[in-house]
N, C-alpha and C positions, 0 to 999 in steps of 0.2 A: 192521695195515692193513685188515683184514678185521672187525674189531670193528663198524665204522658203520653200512656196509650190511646187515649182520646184525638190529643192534639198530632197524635203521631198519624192517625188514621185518615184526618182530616186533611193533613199534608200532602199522603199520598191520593188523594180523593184529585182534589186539586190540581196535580203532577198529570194524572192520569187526562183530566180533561182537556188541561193543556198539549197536552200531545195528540189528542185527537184531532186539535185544529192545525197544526203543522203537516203540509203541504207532505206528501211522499218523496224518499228517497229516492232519487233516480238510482235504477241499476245499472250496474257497470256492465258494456257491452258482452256480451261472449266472449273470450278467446280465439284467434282466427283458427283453424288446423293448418296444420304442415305437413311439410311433403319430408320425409326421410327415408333417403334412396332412393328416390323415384315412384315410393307411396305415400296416398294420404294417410297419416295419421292424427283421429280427432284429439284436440287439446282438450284435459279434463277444469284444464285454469289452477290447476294443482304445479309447483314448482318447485325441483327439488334442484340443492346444489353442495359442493362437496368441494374441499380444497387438501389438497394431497403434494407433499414432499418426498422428492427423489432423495435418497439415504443407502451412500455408497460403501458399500468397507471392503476390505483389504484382508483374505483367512488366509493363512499358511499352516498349509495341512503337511507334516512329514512323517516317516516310518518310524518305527522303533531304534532304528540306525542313524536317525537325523538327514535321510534322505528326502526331498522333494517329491509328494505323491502328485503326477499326471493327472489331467480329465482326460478323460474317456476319448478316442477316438475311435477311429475304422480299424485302424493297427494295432491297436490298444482296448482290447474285447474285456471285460470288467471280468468274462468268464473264461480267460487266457490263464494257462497254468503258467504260476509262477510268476503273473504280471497282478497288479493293484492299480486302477484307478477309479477316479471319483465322476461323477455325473450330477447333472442337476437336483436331479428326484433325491439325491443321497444326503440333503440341508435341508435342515429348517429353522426359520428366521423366527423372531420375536421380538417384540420392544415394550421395555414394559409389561411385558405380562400378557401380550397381546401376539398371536402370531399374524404374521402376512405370508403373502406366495411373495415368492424369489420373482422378481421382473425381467433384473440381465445376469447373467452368468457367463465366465470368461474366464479362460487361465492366460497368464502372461509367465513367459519363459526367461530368465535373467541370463545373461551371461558369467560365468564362472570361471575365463580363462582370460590371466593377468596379462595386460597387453604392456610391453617394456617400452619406454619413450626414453633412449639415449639423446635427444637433444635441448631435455630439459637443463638449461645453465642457467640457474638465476643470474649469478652476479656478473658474466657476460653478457647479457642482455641486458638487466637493470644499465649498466655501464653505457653501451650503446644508447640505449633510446635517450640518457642524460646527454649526451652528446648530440644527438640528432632534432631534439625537441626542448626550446627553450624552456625556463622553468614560468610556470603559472601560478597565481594563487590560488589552491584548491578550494573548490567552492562544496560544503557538504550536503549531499542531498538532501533534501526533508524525510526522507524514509529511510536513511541508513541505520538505524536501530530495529527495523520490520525482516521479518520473512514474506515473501513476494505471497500473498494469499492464492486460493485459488475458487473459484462461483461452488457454490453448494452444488452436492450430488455430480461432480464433472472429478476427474480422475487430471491434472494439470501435468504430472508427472509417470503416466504412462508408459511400464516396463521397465520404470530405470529405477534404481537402488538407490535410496537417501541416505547418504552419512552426514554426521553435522559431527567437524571435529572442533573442539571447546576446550579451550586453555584458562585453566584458572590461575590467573600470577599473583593471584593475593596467599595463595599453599603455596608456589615452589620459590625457591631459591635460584638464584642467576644462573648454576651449574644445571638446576633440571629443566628451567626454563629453556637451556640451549640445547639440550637432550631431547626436547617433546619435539618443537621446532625441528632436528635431524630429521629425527625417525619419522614426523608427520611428510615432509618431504621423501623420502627414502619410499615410502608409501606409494606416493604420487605418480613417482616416476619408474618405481618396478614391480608393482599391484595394482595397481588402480584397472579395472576394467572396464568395456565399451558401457557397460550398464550404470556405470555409478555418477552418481552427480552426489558431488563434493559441496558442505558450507563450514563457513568458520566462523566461531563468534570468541569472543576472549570476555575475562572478567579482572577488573581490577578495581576502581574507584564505582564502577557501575559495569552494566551487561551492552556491548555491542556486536551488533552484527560486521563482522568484517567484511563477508560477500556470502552474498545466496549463492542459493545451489547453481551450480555450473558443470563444468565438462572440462570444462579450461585449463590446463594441469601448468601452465605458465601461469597464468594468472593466480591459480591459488599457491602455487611455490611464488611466486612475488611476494603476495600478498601476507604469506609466512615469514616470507624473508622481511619483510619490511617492522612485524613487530615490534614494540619496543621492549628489547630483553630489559629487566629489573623494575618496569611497570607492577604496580602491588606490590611490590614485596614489602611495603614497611606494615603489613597487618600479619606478623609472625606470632606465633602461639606462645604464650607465655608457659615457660614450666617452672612448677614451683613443687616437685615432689625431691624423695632426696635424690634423683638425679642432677637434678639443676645445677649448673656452674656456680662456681664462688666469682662473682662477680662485684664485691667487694661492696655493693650496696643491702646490708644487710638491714638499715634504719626505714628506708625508703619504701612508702607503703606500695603491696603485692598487687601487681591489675594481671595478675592471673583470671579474678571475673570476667576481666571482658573475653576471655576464651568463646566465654558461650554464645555471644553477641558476633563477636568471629565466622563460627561455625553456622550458626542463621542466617547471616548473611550468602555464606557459601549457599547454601541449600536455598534461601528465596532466590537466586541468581542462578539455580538448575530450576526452578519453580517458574520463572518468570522465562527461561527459555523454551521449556516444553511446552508452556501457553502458547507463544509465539508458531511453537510448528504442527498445535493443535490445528489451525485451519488447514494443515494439509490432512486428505484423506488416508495417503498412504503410512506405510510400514517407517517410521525413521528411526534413526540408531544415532545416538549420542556418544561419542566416544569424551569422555572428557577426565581430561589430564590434569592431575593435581599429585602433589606429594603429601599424600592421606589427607585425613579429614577427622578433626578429634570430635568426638560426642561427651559431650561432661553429662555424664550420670542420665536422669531423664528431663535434663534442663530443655534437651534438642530435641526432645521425642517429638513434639506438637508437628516443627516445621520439617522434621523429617516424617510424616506421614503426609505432610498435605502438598510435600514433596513429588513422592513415591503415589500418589492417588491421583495428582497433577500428569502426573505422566502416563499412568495406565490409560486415564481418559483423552489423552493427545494420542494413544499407540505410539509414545516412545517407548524404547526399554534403553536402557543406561548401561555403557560398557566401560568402567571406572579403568584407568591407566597410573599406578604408580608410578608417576617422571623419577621416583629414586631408585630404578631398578633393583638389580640384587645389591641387599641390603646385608652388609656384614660388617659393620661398626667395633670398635672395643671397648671391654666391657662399661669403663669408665667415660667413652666418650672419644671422638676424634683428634684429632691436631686443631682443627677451627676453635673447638670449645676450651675453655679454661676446666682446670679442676674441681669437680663438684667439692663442698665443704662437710666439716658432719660427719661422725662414725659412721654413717651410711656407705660410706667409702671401703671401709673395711669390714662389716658385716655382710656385705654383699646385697641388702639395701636396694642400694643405687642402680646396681647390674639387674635385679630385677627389677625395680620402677622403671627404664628404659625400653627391657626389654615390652613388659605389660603397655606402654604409652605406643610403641610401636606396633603391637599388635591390633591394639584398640584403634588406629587409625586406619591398618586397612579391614579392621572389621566394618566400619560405616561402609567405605568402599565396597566391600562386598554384600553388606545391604540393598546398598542404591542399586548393584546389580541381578541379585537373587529376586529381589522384588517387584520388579519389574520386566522381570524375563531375558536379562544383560546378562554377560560375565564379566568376571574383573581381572585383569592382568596384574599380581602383583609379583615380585621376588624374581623382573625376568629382563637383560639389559635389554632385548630387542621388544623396541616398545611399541614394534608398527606391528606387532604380532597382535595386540588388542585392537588396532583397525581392521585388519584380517579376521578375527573371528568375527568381529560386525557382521564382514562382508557377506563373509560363508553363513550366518543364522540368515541375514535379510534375502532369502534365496525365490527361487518362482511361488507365485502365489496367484491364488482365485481373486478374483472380482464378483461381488454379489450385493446386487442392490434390491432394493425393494421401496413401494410407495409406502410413506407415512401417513394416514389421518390425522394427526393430532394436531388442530391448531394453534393452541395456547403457544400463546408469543410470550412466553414469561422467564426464558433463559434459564430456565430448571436443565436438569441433566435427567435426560433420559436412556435408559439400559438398555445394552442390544444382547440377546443369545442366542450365538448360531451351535448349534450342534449337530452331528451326525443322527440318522434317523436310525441305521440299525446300532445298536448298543455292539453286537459281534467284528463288525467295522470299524467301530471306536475302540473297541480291544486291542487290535492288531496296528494302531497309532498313534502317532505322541498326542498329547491336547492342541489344541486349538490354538494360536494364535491372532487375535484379531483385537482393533479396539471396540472396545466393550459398552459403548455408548458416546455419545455425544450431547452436547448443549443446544439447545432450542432456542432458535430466535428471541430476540427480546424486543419489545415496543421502545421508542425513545427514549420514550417521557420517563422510563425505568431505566434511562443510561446515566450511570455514573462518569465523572469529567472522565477518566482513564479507556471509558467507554469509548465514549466521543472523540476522545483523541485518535484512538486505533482502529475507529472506524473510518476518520479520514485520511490516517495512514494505508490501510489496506484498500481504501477505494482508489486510491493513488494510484497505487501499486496494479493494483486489476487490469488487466491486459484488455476486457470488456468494457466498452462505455456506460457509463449511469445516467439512465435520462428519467428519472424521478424529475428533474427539476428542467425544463427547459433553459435552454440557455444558444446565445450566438457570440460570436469575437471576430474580430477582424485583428490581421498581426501588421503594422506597418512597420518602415525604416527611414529614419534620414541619418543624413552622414553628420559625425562630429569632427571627426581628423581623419589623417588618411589608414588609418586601420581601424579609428571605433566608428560605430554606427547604435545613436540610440533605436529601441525600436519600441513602442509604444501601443500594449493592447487594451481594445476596445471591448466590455465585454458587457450586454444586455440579456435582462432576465423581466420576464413578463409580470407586471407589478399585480397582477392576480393571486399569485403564487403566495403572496404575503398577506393578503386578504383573510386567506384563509386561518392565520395566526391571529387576527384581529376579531376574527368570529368566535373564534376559541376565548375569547374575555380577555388576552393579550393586551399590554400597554407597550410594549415595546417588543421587536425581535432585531435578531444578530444572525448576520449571514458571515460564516466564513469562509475564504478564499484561499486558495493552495494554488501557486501555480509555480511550473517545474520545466526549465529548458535543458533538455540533453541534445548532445551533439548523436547528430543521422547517423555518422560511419563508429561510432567507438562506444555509442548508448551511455554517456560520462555526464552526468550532474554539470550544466556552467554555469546557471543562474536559478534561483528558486525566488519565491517571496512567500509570505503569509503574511495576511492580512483580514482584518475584523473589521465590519460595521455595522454598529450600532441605530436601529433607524426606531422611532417613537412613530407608533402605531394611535396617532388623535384621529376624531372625525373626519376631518378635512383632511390628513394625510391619507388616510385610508380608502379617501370616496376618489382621491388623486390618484394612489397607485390603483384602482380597480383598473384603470382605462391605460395608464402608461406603465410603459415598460421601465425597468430600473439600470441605469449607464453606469457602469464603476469601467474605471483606467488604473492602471500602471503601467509600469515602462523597467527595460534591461538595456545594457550599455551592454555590446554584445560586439568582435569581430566581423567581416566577411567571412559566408561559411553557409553550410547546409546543416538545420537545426527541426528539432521535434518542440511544439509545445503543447503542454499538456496544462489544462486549468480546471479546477475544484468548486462548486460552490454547494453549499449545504446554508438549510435555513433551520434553526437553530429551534422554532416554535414546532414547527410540524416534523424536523426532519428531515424534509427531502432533500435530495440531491442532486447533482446532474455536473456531468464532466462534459469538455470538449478539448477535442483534438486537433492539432492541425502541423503538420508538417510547413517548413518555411526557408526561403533562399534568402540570404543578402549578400546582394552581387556586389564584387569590389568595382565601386566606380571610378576610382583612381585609375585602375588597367582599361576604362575604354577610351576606346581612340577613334571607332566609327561615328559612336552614335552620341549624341550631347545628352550627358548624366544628365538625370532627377532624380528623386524622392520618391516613395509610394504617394501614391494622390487621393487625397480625402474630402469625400461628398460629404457636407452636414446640412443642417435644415434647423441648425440650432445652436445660439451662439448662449451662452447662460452665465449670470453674475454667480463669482463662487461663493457670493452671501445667501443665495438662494438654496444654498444646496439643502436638501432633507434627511442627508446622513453623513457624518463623519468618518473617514475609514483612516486608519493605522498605518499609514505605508509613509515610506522615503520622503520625506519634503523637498531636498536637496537633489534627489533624485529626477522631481518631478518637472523643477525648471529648468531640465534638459528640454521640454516634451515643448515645441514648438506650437504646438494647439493651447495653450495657456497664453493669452496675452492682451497685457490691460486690465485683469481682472477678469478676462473673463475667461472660459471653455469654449472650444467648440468641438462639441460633441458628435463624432463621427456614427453616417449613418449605417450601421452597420447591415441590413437588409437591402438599403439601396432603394427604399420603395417611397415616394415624396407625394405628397398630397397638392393640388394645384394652388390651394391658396396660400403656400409657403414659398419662402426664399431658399435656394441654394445657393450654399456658401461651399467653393471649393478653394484648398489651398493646396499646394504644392512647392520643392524648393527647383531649381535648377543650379546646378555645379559648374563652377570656373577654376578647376584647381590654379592653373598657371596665371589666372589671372591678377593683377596686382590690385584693379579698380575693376566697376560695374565696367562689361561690354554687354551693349543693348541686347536685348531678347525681349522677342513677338511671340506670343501666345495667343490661343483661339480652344472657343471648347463649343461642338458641336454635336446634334442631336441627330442620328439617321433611324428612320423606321422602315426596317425594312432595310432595302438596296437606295431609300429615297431620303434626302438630306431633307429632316424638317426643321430645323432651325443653327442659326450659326450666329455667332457671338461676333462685335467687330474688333478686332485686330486690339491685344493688350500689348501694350510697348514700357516696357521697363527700361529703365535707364540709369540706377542708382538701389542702393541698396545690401549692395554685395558686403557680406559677414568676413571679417579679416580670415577668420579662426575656421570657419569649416567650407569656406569660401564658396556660399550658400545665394544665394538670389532667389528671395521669397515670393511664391506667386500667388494674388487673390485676385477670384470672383464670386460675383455675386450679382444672379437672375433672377428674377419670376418666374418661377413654374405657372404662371398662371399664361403663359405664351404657348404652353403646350396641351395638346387634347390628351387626354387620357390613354393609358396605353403602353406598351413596351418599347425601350425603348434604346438602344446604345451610344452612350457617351461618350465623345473622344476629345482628349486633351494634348494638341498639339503645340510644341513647343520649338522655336527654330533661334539660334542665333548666327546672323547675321556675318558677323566678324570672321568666325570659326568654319562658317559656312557645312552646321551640322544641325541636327534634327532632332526628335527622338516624338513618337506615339507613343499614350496609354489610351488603353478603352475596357469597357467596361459596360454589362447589362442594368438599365435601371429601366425604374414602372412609376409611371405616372397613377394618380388615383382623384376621382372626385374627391369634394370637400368631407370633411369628417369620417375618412376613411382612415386616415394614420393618429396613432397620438404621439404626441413626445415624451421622450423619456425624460422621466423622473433624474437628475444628475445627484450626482454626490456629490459631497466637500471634500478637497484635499488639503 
C-alpha cells in the first residue's frame, strides 16, 4: 500500500531534475508603446477586444386617438401646452434582459395624402407593349420566390411604408378571386401614396413572390392584371355538417379530414411569408385576401400559433380581407348549391350550421389580425378599405438602434424591449409598436439545406457585394447569327480558399455558382444558371490548389444589347462567399460598316486536356460546344488577370466577321507589345486565307508567342486586324504584365 506514494514521489524527483537542465525560456520582447492622438501611451502587453452588432428597429409611438406622436423639435417644446413629443432621453433599450444606450435616434415622417394616378390603364398598355415588343420566352429569375434582403443594422427602405398585398386562391372562388384583383387595383390607382411601396405574392399550389416592393403602380396593376383567375381553387373545404348539399353521393367516403390539412397549409404559407419579410427591418403590413379560413376544432391550433409568433418576430402585423364581402346568403343555401338533405332542412339545423361555419371562418381571420396588431375587414363590399387601414396604422415612426455584444452565432432569437422611461408618459399613449426581437446569426456548419439555399438567394439579391471569397471573370462575346451572340464567362477563384476545407479533415468540397443576366435598361431576368462542383480534396489535389487558382466557365446565348452580370460563388466546407459584378455591351456587328467586326480577344497561357480536369461541374453540355475555346479536346483557359509569367506561351484567339461574304477573303493580323509610347516587340504579319464558318460567317484567328522575348514589366497589347478586300480595319488593346519565372500559377481547370 505504500508502493504509489513512493513511486509517485520518485517521478516527480526526476521531473524536477530534468527541468533544471533545460536551457531558459526566452522572453517575449516588451510590447512597443503607442502614440494615441499624438500621445505616448505605454503598452501593458495586456489586449482587450470586443465585437459589437448594429440592431436597428422601427417603434411607432401614437396617442390615445391613434395619432402619430412627433420628436421633439425647436417648434415642438416637450413643455408646449397642449403639444406631446418624444426625445431621446424618453426610451430605453434592452435585449434579453440586458439594457444598452440608444446609439441613433430618428423620426421619419410618412406621407398620408393619397395621390390619384388617372392614367393608370392596364389593359391599354398591356395591348400596346404586345404590339410594340415581339413576344420572348421568359426566362424566370433564380430569386423570384425571395423578398430583396437588406445588410443587417441599415434601414433599405427608409421613410416609405411596406404593404405586401397576398392573394390566397386556394380560399376564394373565381367571383372573389376577380373582386380582390378590382379593389387591389382600385387601390393603386386612387390611394396609393408618395410613401408606399407596394409587393405581391399569391398562394395556390405553393407561396410566390409576384414582385417586390416597388412604387410602380403600372407595374403592379400589370402584374394584377396578369394573374391567373381560378389558380387554387380545386383545394375547396369540404362541408359535411347538416348544411352540406345533397349531392347524391351519400355511399362515397367523407374527406371532410383533409379540412385540417387545408387550413395548415393556408397558415404555413402566411408562416413562410412573414419569414421571407423578416430580413427587412421595417414596419410591414400584410393585407391578405382569402374568403375565410376554417379552423377544425384545436386540430390548427399548433400552426396557427407558430403562425401568429412568426410574424410578431418579422414586425408583420396581418390585415385579413374577406374577398366575399357582405355576406347575406339564404338560409338553405344559394342558387350555385344544390339542396341540403336530412330533417336538418326543416328543423332549422342546417340554417344554423351555416350560419356557425361562417362565423367560424372570419373568426381565424380576426385572429391572424388581433394577434398580431392587424385588423380584418369582414362583412364590407369595398375591399380596398382593408388596404387603407394598413395604410393609416403603418404611419411616421422612430428609428432607434443600439450596439449588441452578444456574439453567439447560434440563430437563437433574441428579445428586444423598448419602453418609455416615465410610466406618466406611457399613460397618456397607446403601447408600443415595434418588433420584438430578432434571430442571431448562425455559423454554417448549423445551416440547414433550406438555410443554404436562402442564403444564396438573399446574397443574390443584395444590392452590396460579398467578398468573403475572392473571386475574378472576364465576360466575352462571339457572334453565332445575325441577332445571337454566344457570350462566355470566365470565372477564377484562388485555390487557397479551398485549402482551408481540407485543413478542416474534409475529403471533398462543393462550390456553388449562381449566375444571373438582367437587361441595364428594364432590370428583367434574360439568362440565369446554377451550377455545382463537386472537387475531391486528396493530398496532391490539395498541395495543387494551395498555389493555383481554380477556372470554371459557362456561357449565355444572349442578343446585341447592354446587359448587367451578376455571379455567385459560395464554398460549401467553410462557407465563404464572394460575388462579382460587371456590367457588359454586345455590339451588333451586323450594323457596322466602318470598321471590320471581331470578337472579344482572349489572352491564355494555357491550353488544358478536359481529362485533366479536377472537378466536374453541372452545367449545359450542348450549351457548352457553342464556346469556341473548346477545341480538340481541349480548353483554353482564358487569362483573366492578364498577368503572364516569361517562361509561358501566349495563346490568343480571336474571330474576325465577313457577313456578306460567301468564301474566305484574306485577312492580315499582327499583335504587338508597346511599353510605354515605345514599340517592344511585333509579331510578323498572320495572313489567313481559308477557314470562314458558313453559319456565323466567322474567320478564326490564332497565335501563339514566347513570352520569354519580352522583359518583365507592363505592358499593352494590341491586336490588329485588316482585310485587304474590304479595305477595313479594326484595333483591340489591352494592359498586360510580364513576370519573372514562378511568379504566376495556372489555374487549376474544370471538367465540363
Amino acid at each position: 500500500m505504500t508502493r504509489k506514494p513512493i513511486i509517485a514521489t520518485f517521478l516527480v524527483c526526476i521531473l524536477a531534475a530534468f527541468a533544471q537542465q533545460l536551457p531558459p525560456k526566452p522572453q517575449a520582447p516588451p510590447p512597443a508603446d503607442q502614440k494615441l492622438n499624438g500621445v505616448l501611451v505605454p503598452n501593458s502587453g495586456k489586449i482587450f477586444s470586443t465585437t459589437t452588432q448594429l440592431v436597428v428597429e422601427t417603434v411607432f409611438v401614437k396617442d390615445k386617438k391613434g395619432n402619430p406622436v412627433k420628436m421633439c423639435t425647436a417648434s415642438a417644446a416637450p413643455d408646449a401646452p397642449g403639444a406631446m413629443c418624444l426625445k431621446k432621453e424618453d426610451f430605453s433599450v434592452a435585449e434579453d434582459g440586458k439594457a444598452y444606450p440608444i446609439s441613433f435616434f430618428d423620426y421619419e415622417e410618412l406621407s398620408e395624402a393619397a395621390t390619384v394616378d388617372a392614367n393608370v390603364d392596364v389593359d391599354s398598355k398591356l395591348e400596346k407593349k404586345k404590339e410594340e415588343t415581339p413576344k420572348e420566352p421568359e426566362i424566370k429569375p433564380l430569386t423570384a420566390n425571395q423578398i430583396s434582403p437588406e445588410k443587417p443594422g441599415d434601414l433599405k427602405y427608409k421613410d416609405r411604408r411596406l404593404l405586401v398585398l397576398f392573394f390566397d386562391m386556394t380560399s376564394m372562388p373565381i367571383p372573389d378571386q376577380l373582386r380582390a384583383q378590382r379593389e387591389a387595383q382600385k387601390f393603386l390607382k386612387e390611394k396609393m401614396t408618395p410613401s408606399d411601396l407596394v409587393a405581391l405574392m399569391t398562394f395556390s399550389s405553393d407561396i410566390k413572390v409576384v414582385q417586390d416592393f416597388t412604387e410602380d403602380r403600372d407595374l403592379l396593376s400589370k402584374e394584377i392584371k396578369n394573374l391567373t383567375v381560378g389558380e387554387g381553387s380545386g383545394f375547396d373545404e369540404t362541408d359535411s355538417s347538416d348544411a352540406a348539399s345533397d349531392t347524391g353521393a351519400a355511399f362515397v367516403q367523407d374527406d371532410s379530414e383533409f379540412n385540417i390539412f387545408n387550413t395548415d397549409r393556408q397558415l404555413t404559407a402566411l408562416e413562410t411569408a412573414v419569414r421571407m419579410l423578416g430580413s427587412l427591418n421595417e414596419k410591414k403590413a400584410l393585407v391578405y385576401f382569402a374568403s375565410g379560413m376554417t379552423k377544425n376544432g384545436f386540430d390548427n391550433d399548433a400552426q396557427l400559433r407558430a403562425t401568429v409568433n412568426a410574424a410578431i418576430r418579422a414586425n408583420v402585423a396581418f390585415y385579413p380581407v374577406d374577398a366575399r364581402g357582405l355576406v347575406a346568403s339564404a338560409p338553405l343555401g344559394d342558387a350555385t348549391k344544390t339542396s341540403p338533405g336530412g330533417t336538418g332542412m326543416y328543423s332549422g339545423s342546417s340554417a344554423r350550421s351555416a350560419q356557425s361555419n361562417l362565423q367560424g371562418q372570419q373568426e381565424t381571420l380576426y385572429t391572424l389580425a388581433s394577434d398580431t396588431g392587424g385588423k380584418a375587414l369582414l362583412d364590407n363590399n369595398d375591399l380596398s378599405m382593408g388596404i387603407v387601414q394598413a395604410q393609416q396604422d403603418v404611419s411616421s415612426y422612430y428609428i432607434i438602434g443600439y450596439y449588441s455584444t452578444n456574439e453567439k452565432m447560434d440563430g437563437a432569437f433574441r428579445k428586444v424591449d423598448i419602453k418609455l422611461k416615465t410610466p406618466a408618459l406611457s399613460a397618456k399613449l397607446a403601447p408600443l409598436d415595434y418588433r420584438h426581437g430578432y434571430y442571431a446569426g448562425k455559423l454554417f456548419q448549423k445551416f440547414t439545406a433550406s438555410d443554404k439555399e436562402r442564403q444564396l438567394t438573399e446574397a443574390l439579391m443584395l444590392s452590396d457585394p460579398v467578398t468573403e471569397l475572392t473571386m475574378v471573370a472576364e465576360v466575352d462575346y462571339f457572334r453565332l447569327a445575325k441577332d445571337r451572340y454566344f457570350v462566355p464567362i470566365s470565372l477564377k477563384i484562388p485555390g487557397s480558399e479551398l485549402v482551408l476545407a481540407k485543413k478542416g479533415g474534409a475529403e471533398k468540397t462543393v462550390i456553388d455558382f449562381v449566375g444571373q443576366v438582367t437587361d441595364a435598361a428594364t432590370g428583367k431576368t434574360v439568362q440565369n444558371v446554377r451550377d455545382i462542383a463537386s472537387i475531391k480534396l486528396s493530398d496532391s489535389t490539395a498541395a495543387e490548389l494551395s498555389k493555383r487558382p481554380i477556372a470554371y466557365d459557362t456561357g449565355y446565348v444572349l442578343p446585341p444589347g447592354k446587359y448587367k452580370l451578376k455571379m455567385l460563388a459560395r464554398e460549401n466546407e467553410t462557407g465563404k462567399m464572394g460575388t462579382f459584378e460587371h456590367p457588359f455591351v454586345i455590339p451588333d456587328l451586323t450594323t457596322e460598316q466602318v470598321k471590320l467586326p471581331i470578337s472579344s480577344v482572349i489572352l491564355s497561357s494555357q491550353r488544358t486536356q478536359l481529362s485533366e480536369a479536377v472537378f466536374n461541374a453541372e452545367k449545359d453540355k450542348k450549351l457548352l460546344t457553342l464556346n469556341p475555346l473548346f477545341q480538340d479536346g481541349k480548353k483554353m483557359v482564358p487569362s483573366v488577370t492578364r498577368v503572364f509569367n516569361k517562361n509561358q506561351e501566349m495563346y490568343i484567339y480571336l474571330e474576325a466577321y465577313e457577313p456578306a461574304a460567301a468564301s474566305t477573303e484574306p485577312i492580315v493580323a499582327t499583335v504587338t507589345f508597346y511599353r510605354g509610347k515605345v514599340k517592344e516587340f511585333q509579331t510578323d504579319p498572320l495572313q489567313v486565307t481559308d477557314g470562314l464558318n458558313a453559319k456565323t460567317k466567322a474567320v478564326p484567328l490564332r497565335f501563339s508567342l514566347p513570352m520569354s522575348t519580352l522583359r518583365a514589366g507592363n505592358y499593352t497589347c494590341q491586336v490588329s486586324v485588316f482585310d485587304p478586300s474590304a479595305q477595313k480595319f479594326s484595333i483591340w488593346r489591352a494592359p498586360v504584365t510580364v513576370v519573372q519565372a514562378a511568379a504566376v500559377a495556372q489555374a487549376v481547370p474544370g471538367g465540363q
